[in-house]
TORSE-928193 format. One line per field, with one value per residue (C-alpha): x negated, z, y; chain; residue in three letters. Coordinates in steps of 0.2 Angstrom, whole numbers, plus 5000, padded with zeros to 4 digits. Each point is the difference from the previous one (the first is absolute). Example, Ala and Ser with C-alpha at 12.3 -4.5 7.8 and 13.67 -1.06 7.14 Angstrom:
xx [4938,4994]
zz [5039,4997]
yy [4978,5017]
unit [A,A]
code [ala,ser]
END
This chain:
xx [4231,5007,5011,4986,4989,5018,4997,4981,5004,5016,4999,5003,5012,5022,5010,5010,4992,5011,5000,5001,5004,4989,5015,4998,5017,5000,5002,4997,4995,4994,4991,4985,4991,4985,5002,4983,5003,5019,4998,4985,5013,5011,4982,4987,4984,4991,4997,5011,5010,5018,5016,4996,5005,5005,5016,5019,5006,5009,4985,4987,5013,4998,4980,5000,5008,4991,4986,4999,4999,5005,4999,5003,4989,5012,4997,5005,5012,5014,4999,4995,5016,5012,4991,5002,5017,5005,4990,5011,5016,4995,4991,5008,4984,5005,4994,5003,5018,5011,5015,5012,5012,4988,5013,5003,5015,5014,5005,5016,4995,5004,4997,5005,4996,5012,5016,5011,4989,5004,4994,4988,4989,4980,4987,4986,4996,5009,4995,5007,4996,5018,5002,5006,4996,5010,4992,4995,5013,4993,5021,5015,4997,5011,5014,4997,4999,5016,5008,4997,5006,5016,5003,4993,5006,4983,4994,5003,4988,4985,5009,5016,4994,4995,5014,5009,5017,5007,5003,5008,4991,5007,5018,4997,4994,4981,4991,5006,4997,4984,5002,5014,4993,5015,4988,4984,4981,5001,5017,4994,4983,5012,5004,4981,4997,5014,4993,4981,5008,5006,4984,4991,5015,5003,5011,5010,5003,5004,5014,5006,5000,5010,5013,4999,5001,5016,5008,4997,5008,5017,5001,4997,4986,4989,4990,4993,5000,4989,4988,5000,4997,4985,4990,5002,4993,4987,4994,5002,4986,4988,5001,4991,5011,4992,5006,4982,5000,4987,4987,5006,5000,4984,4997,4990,4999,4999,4993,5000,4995,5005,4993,5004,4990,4992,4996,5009,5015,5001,5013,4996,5011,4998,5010,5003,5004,5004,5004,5000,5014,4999,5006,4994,4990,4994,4990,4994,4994,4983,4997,4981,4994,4987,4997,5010,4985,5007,4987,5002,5020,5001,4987,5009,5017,4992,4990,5015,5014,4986,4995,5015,5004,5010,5014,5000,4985,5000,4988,4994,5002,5001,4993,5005,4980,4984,4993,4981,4998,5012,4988,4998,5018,5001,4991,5010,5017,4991,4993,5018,5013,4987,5004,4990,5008,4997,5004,5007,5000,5011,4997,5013,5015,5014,4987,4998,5017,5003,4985,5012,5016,4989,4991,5018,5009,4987,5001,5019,4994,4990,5012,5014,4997,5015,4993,4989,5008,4991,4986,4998,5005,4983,4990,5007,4995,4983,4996,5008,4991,4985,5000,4988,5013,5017,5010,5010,5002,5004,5001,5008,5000,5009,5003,5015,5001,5015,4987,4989,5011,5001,4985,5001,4989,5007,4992,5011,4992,5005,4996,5011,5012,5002,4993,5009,4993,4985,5006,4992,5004,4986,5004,4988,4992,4994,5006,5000,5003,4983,4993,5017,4994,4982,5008,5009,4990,4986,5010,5004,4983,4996,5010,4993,4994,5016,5009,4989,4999,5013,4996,5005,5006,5012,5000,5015,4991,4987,4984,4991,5010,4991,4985,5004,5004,4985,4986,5009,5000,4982,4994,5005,4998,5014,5005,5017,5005,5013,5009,5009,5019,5005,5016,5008,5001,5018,5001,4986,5012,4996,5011,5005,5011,5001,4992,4997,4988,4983,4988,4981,4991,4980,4987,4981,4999,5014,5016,5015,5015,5014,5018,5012,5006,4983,4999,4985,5005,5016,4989,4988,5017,5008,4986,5000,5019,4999,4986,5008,5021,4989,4991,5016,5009,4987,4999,5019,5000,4985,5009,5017,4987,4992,5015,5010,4984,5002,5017,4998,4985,5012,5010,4987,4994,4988,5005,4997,4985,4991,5002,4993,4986,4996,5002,4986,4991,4999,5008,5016,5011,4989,4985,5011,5007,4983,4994,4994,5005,4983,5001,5019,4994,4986,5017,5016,5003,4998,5019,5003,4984,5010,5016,4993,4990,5013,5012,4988,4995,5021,5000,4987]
zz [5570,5013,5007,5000,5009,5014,5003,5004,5015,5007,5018,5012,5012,4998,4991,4985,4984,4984,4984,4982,4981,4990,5001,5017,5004,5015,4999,5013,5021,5012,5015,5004,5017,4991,4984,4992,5000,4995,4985,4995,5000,4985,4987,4992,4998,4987,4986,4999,5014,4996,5013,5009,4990,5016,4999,4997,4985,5009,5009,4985,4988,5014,5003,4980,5002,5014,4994,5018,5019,5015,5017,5019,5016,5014,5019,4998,4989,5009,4996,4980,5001,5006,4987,4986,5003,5002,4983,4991,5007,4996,4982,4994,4990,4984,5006,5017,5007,5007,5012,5003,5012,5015,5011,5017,5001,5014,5017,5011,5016,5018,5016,5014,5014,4996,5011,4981,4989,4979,4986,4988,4985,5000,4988,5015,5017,5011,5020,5014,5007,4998,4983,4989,4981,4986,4984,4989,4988,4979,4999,5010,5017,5001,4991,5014,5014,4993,4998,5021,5004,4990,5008,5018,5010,5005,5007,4978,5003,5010,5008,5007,5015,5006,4992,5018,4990,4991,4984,4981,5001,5015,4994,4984,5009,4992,5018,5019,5007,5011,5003,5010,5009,4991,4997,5011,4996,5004,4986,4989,5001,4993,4985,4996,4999,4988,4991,4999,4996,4985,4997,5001,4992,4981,4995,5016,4997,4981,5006,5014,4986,4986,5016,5001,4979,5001,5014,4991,4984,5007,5008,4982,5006,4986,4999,5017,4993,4986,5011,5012,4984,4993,5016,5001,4983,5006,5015,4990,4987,5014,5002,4991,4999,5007,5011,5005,5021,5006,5011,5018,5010,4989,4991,4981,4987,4982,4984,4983,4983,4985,4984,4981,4989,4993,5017,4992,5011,5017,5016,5019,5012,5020,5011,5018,5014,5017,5016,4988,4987,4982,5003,4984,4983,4987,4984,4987,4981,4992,4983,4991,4985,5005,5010,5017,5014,5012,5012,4998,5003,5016,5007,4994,5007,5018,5002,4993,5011,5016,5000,5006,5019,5002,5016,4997,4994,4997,5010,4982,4984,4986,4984,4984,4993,5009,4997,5000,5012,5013,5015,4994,4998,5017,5008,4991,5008,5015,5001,4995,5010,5016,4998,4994,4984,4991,4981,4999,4985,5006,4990,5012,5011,5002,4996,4982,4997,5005,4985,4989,5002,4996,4985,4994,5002,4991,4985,4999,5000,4987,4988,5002,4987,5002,4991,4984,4991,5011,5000,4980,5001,5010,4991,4984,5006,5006,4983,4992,5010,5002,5021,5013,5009,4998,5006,5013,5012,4993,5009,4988,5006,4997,5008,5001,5003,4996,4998,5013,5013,5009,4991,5002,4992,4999,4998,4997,5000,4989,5002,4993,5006,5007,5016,5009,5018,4991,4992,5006,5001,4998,5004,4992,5000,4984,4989,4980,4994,4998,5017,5008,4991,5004,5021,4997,4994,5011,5015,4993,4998,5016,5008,4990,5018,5007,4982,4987,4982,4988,4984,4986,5007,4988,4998,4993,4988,4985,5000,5011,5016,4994,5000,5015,5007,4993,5008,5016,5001,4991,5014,5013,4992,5000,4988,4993,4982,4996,4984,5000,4990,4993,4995,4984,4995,4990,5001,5012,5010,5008,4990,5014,4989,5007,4986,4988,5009,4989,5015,4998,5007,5007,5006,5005,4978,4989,5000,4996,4992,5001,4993,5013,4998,5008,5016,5005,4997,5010,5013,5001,4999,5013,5014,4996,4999,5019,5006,4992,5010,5013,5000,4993,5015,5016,4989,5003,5016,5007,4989,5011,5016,4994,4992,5020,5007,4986,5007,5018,5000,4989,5012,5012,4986,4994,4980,4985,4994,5016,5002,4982,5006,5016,4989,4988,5012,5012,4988,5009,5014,5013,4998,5002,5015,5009,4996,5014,5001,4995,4982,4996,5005,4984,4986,5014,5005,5022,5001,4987,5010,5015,4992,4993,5013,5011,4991,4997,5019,5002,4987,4999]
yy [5935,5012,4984,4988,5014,5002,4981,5001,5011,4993,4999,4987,5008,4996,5010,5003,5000,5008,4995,5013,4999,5011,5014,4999,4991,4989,4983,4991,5001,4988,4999,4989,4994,5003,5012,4996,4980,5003,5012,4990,4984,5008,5002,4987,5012,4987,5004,5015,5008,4991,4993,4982,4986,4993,5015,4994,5008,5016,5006,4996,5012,5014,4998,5001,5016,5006,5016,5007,4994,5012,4994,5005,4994,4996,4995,4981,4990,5002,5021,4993,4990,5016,5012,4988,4997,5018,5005,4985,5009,5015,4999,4984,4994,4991,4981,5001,4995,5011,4994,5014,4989,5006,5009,4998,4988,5008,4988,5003,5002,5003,5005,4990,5012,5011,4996,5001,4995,5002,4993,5011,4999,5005,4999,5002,4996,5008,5003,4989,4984,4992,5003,4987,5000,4989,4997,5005,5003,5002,5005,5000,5007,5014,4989,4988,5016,5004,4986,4994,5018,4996,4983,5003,5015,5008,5016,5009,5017,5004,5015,4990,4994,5015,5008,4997,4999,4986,5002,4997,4985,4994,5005,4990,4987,5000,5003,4995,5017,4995,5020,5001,4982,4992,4983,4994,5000,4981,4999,5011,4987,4986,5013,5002,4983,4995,5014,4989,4985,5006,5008,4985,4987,5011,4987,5000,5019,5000,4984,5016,5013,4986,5000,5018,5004,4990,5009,5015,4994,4994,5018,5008,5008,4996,5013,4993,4983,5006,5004,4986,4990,5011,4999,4980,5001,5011,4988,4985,5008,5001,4980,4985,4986,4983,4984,5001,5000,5013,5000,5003,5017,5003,5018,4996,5012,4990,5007,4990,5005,4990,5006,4995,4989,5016,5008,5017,4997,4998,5001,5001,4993,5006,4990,5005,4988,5006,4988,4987,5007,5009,5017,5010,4995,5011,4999,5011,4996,5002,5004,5004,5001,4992,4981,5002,4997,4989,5003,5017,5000,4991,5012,5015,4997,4994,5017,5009,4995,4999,5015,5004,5003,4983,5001,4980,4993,4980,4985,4995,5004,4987,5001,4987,5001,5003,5016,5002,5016,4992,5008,5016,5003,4992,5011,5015,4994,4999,5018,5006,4990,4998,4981,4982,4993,4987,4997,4983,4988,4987,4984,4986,5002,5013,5016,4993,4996,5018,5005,4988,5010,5017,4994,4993,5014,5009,4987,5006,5018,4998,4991,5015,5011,5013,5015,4994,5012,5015,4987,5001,5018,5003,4988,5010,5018,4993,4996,5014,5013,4991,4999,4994,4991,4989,5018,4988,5017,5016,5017,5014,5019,5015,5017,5013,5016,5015,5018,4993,4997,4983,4994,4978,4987,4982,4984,4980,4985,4986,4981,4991,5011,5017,4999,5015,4998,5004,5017,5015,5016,5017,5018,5008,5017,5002,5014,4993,4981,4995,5007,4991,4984,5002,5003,4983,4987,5006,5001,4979,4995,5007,4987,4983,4995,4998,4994,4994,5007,4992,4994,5012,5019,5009,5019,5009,5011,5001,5000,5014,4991,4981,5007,5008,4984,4991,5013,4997,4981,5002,5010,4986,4987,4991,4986,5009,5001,5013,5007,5015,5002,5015,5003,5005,5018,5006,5018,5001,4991,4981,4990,4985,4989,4983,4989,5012,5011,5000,5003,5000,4989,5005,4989,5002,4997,5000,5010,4988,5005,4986,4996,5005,4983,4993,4991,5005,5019,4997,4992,5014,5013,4989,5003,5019,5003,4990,5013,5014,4995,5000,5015,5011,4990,5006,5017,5002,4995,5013,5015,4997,5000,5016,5008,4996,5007,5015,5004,4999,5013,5011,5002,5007,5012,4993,5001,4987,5014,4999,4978,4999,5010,4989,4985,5009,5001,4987,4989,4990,5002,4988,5013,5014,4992,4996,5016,5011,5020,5004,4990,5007,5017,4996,5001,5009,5016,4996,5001,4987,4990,5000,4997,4982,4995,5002,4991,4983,5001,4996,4990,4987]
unit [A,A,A,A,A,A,A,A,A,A,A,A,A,A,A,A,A,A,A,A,A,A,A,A,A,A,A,A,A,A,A,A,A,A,A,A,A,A,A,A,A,A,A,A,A,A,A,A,A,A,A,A,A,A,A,A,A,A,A,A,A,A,A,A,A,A,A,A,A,A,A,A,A,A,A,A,A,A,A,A,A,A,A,A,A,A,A,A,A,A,A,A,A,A,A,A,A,A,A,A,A,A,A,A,A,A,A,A,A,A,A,A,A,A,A,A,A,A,A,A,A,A,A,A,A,A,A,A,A,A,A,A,A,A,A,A,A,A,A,A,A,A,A,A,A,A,A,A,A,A,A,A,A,A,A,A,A,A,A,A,A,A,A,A,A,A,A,A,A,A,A,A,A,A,A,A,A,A,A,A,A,A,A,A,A,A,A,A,A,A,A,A,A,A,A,A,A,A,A,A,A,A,A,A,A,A,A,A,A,A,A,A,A,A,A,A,A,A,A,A,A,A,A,A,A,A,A,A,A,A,A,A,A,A,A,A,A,A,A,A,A,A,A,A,A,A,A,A,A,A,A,A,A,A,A,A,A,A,A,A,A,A,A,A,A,A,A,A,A,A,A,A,A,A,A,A,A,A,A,A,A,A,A,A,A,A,A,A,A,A,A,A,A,A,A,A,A,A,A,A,A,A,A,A,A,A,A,A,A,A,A,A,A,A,A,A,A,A,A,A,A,A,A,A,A,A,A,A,A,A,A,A,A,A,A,A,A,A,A,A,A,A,A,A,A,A,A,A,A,A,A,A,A,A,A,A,A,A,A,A,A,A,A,A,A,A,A,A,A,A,A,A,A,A,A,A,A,A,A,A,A,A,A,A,A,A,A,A,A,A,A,A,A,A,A,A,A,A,A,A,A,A,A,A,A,A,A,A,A,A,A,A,A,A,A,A,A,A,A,A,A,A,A,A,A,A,A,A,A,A,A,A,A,A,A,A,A,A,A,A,A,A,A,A,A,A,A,A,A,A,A,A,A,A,A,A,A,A,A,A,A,A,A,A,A,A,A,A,A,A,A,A,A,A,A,A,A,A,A,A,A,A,A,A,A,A,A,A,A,A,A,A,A,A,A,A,A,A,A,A,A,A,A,A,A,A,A,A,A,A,A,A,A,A,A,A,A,A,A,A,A,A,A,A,A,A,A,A,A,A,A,A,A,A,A,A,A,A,A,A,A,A,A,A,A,A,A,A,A,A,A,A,A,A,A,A,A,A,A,A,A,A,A,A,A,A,A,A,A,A,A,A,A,A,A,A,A,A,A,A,A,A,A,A,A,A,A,A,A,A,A,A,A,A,A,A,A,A,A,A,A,A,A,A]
code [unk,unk,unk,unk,unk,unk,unk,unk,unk,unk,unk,unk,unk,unk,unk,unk,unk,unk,unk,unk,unk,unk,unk,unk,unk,unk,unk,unk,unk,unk,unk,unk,unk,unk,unk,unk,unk,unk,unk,unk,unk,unk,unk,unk,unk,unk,unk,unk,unk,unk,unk,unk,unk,unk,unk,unk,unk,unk,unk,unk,unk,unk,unk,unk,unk,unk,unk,unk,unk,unk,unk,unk,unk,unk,unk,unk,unk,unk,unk,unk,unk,unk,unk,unk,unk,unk,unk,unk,unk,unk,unk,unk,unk,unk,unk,unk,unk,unk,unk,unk,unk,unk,unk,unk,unk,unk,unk,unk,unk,unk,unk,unk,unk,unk,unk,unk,unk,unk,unk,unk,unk,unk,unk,unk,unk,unk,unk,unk,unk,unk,unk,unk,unk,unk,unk,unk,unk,unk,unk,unk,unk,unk,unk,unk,unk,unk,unk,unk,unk,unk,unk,unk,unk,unk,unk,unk,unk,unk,unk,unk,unk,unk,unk,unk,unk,unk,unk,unk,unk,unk,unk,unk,unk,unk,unk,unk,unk,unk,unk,unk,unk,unk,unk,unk,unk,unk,unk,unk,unk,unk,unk,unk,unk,unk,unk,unk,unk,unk,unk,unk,unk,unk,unk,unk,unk,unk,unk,unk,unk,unk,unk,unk,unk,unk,unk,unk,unk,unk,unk,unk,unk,unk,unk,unk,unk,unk,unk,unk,unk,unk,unk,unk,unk,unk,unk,unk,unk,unk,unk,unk,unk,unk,unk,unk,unk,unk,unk,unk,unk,unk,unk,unk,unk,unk,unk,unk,unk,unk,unk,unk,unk,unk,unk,unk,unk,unk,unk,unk,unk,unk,unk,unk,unk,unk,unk,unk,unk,unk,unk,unk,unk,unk,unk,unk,unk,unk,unk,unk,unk,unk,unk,unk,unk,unk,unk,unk,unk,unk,unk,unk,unk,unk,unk,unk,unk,unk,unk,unk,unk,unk,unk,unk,unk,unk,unk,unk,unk,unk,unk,unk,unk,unk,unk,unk,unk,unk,unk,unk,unk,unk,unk,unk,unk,unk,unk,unk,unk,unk,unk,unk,unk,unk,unk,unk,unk,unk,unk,unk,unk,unk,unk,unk,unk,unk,unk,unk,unk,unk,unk,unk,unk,unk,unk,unk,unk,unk,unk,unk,unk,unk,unk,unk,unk,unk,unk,unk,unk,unk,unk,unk,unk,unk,unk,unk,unk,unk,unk,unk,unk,unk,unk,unk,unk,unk,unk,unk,unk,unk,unk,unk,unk,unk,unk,unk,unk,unk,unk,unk,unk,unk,unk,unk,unk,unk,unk,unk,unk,unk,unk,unk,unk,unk,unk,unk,unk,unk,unk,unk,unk,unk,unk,unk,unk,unk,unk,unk,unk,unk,unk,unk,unk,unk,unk,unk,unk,unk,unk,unk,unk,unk,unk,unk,unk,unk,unk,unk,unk,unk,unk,unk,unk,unk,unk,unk,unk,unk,unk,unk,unk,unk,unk,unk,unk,unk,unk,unk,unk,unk,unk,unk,unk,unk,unk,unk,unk,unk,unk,unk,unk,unk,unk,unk,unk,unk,unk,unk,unk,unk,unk,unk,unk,unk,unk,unk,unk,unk,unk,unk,unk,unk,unk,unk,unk,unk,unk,unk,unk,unk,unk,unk,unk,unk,unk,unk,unk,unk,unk,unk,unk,unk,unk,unk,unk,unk,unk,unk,unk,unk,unk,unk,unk,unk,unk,unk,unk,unk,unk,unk,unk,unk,unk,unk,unk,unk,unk,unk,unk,unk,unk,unk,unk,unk,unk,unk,unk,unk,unk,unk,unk,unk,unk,unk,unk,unk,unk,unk,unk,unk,unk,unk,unk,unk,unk,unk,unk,unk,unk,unk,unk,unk,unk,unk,unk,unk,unk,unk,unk,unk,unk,unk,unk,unk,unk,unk]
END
């Protein structure tokens, strides 16, 4: 009744409009031109209140589901479209699609006012007129940076020029010496541009880097040659094999989806075309539970990757289906990269066969099935633990600490593998293990806008730190499962066995309490022995810092007593170094005041 009663007063201004389960749980968020007509669109009102007939199976499941109805007037659609696609980030509603390969891809660049120009890497715009961007690169960029620095003698750091001296480059011949006027602006022009053509002519540079592997070998320098060979690999990873003749001097960006029969699979191909060559491709996998949304996909990934500050942006971009709100998302690319561009879906001539090579390399995707054992794995703790999601990302936290000093947090991320660039690190303040944890993953889901929940956290600990971690994620709303691990006790000790460990398993309903020999255990063990390398590693690490810091402030009399007291108080050696006079005066004698502001003035 209080639903029905929602949909009598919907308005007709854009916006976003937030569907709920009867525990509240998000599950789904969209945004409407017109949110009467659209949230009206999903129910039949006759004779009962039930979901439209007309619905595909995905959506009728969710608008069967649905107990409540939120929603948010915006200006226009446009501001509907970037509200709904930062709530989607940020809260990961269970029947909406999430796309996590949304960075901002990095271009070489470079400036050809500057009388010696170099070579660099950005991941933004970057002021000048004369600057010229390459790319985007999904991987390879600094191995192909590294590589033209290797092979072509250019100016090697951005302080040699003016530097006034030459160098150890010049002496091992990696740099002409522009510094001491040893080579000309007009010769040093002929450098730069061997340099682009090997920018733009990959295959021309990995044929230079084969030549250079070999020289290296037949010197027994094969340390060298290792790594000539591993950065060809690199840069041939970042290609798309075809015989297919691109479109001349024209910039295209391409993006195809190809799904499975059962629409629970899917992989996005993006293809990036630049004065008429392939210089980068990338892709990413989708995986529901539920039907895939096609629709839904190919809008995703386009708001995603433009609402990015583009250094490059393309004179079309081709799609391999027609989407229905073409203008809308139009007009968003418009707004952010102040430009007019069209979404193309090419049915003759060289743009389709372009759509051709995406949607089969796509095909190829889809057939390579390198880790179905991680694959059943998931599948096989989904069930077992009775989660929302397929956990395909996992995020497992742990802290450290030795009697409260240099107190660290750490949080991995797994998808498929470890992905370390994605580790991250916490100093924390907090005094006990609970409040540390509590400090942690609020500090984390503070920063789902800039990288969206995962599917499944996992809390080293029992059961007071998972419902910890469930009133968190309950109070913003995020779409996370999460079970907590705790290990076995011997002697009031953790027992940490490898493979024998009996550790208990929580979740939001059942405690678990498998055989060590379990591989779902192991799984579970394996994320939190990862987070808890980690955190003993950073932990280490920040003791050495505070124990030099210890020493040096020893020696100016300030004893171990008195540093324990300042970390009391202020809590770590960066508070006590910003501290004013007046704030160390509050726990120092004024001598000792003096003493230690004195001492971080000369030593910041």
């Amino acid at each position: 009744m209080q639903l029905e009663l929602k949909l009598k007063n919907i308005p007709t201004n854009s916006g976003i409009y937030q569907y709920f389960d009867k525990n509240g749980k998000l599950l789904y968020v969209g945004k409407a031109k017109n949110l009467k007509n659209r949230i009206k669109s999903y129910f039949s009102f006759t004779p009962i209140l039930a979901p439209s007939s007309k619905l595909s199976t995905r959506i009728y499941k969710m608008i069967s589901e649905t107990y409540d109805i939120n929603y948010i007037i915006t200006p226009n659609e446009n501001d509907a479209l970037i509200l709904e696609n930062s709530l989607i980030k940020q809260l990961k509603p269970k029947y909406n699609i999430l796309l996590r390969d949304d960075k901002t891809y990095p271009y070489i660049y470079v400036d050809t006012n500057e009388d010696f120009p170099r070579l660099d890497i950005t991941r933004k715009i970057l002021k000048g007129s004369h600057i010229k961007y390459f790319g985007p690169y999904s991987i390879g960029a600094k191995d192909m940076l590294d590589s033209i620095y290797e092979i072509i003698p250019l100016v090697q750091k951005k302080s040699c020029v003016s530097g006034g001296k030459a160098c150890l480059f010049y002496q091992i011949k990696k740099c002409l010496a522009p510094c001491e006027g040893k080579i000309t602006k007009q010769e040093y022009k002929k450098l730069i541009d061997q340099a682009l053509d090997l920018i733009n002519n990959k295959n021309k540079l990995i044929t230079v880097l084969n030549t250079k592997m070999q020289e290296y070998s037949d010197q027994f320098r094969f340390e060298e040659a290792l790594e000539i060979r591993n950065r060809i690999k690199s840069i041939k990873k970042s290609q798309i094999k075809s015989s297919f003749d691109f479109a001349n001097k024209e910039n295209l960006d391409i993006f195809a989806i190809q799904t499975t029969q059962d629409l629970t699979n899917a992989v996005i191909v993006r293809m990036f075309i630049r004065n008429g060559k392939l210089v980068s491709s990338t892709h990413n996998y989708i995986k529901q539970t539920q039907t895939i949304d096609i629709q839904e996909a190919y809008k995703t990934a386009l708001i995603n990757y433009y609402s990015n500050n583009l250094p490059v942006v393309p004179n079309e971009i081709l799609l391999a289906h027609t989407i229905d709100e073409s203008t809308t998302i139009e007009s968003f690319i418009q707004n952010k990269q102040n430009k007019k561009l069209n979404l193309i879906y090419p049915q003759i001539g060289k743009k389709k066969q372009l759509i051709n090579v995406a949607l089969q390399n796509a095909n190829e995707l889809l057939k390579i099935n390198t880790n179905q054992q991680n694959i059943t794995i998931l599948q096989d703790l989904k069930d077992l633990f009775n989660l929302q999601n397929l956990p395909q990302r996992c995020e497992a936290f742990d802290n450290s600490h030795m009697m409260g000093q240099a107190t660290v947090g750490a949080m991995v991320v797994f998808e498929q593998n470890f992905i370390r660039g994605d580790f991250r690190h916490y100093n924390l303040e907090s005094k006990d293990e609970y409040a540390q944890m509590n400090e942690m993953l609020h500090r984390r889901v503070q920063s789902f806008e800039k990288n969206s929940p995962p599917d499944l956290w996992v809390i080293d600990g029992g059961k007071a730190l998972l419902d910890l971690a469930i009133n968190i994620v309950n109070s913003y709303g995020a779409n996370i499962d999460i079970v907590a691990i705790s290990k076995q006790k011997v002697d009031s000790k953790a027992y940490r066995a490898k493979g024998a460990a009996r550790d208990i398993i929580y979740t939001r309903n059942d405690i678990f309490k498998l055989e060590p020999s379990d591989k779902r255990l192991q799984f579970i063990q394996r994320l939190r022995d990862e987070s808890h390398r980690f955190a003993i590693e950073f932990h280490k690490k920040q003791k050495r810092t505070q124990d030099k810091q210890i020493s040096l402030l020893d020696i100016h009399g300030i004893g171990q007593a008195k540093v324990a007291k300042l970390l009391q108080y202020f809590g770590d050696f960066s508070s006590i170094k910003k501290a004013s006079i007046k704030e160390l005066k509050e726990v120092m004698n004024d001598k000792d005041s003096n003493t230690i502001y004195k001492y971080f003035q000369e030593n910041l």
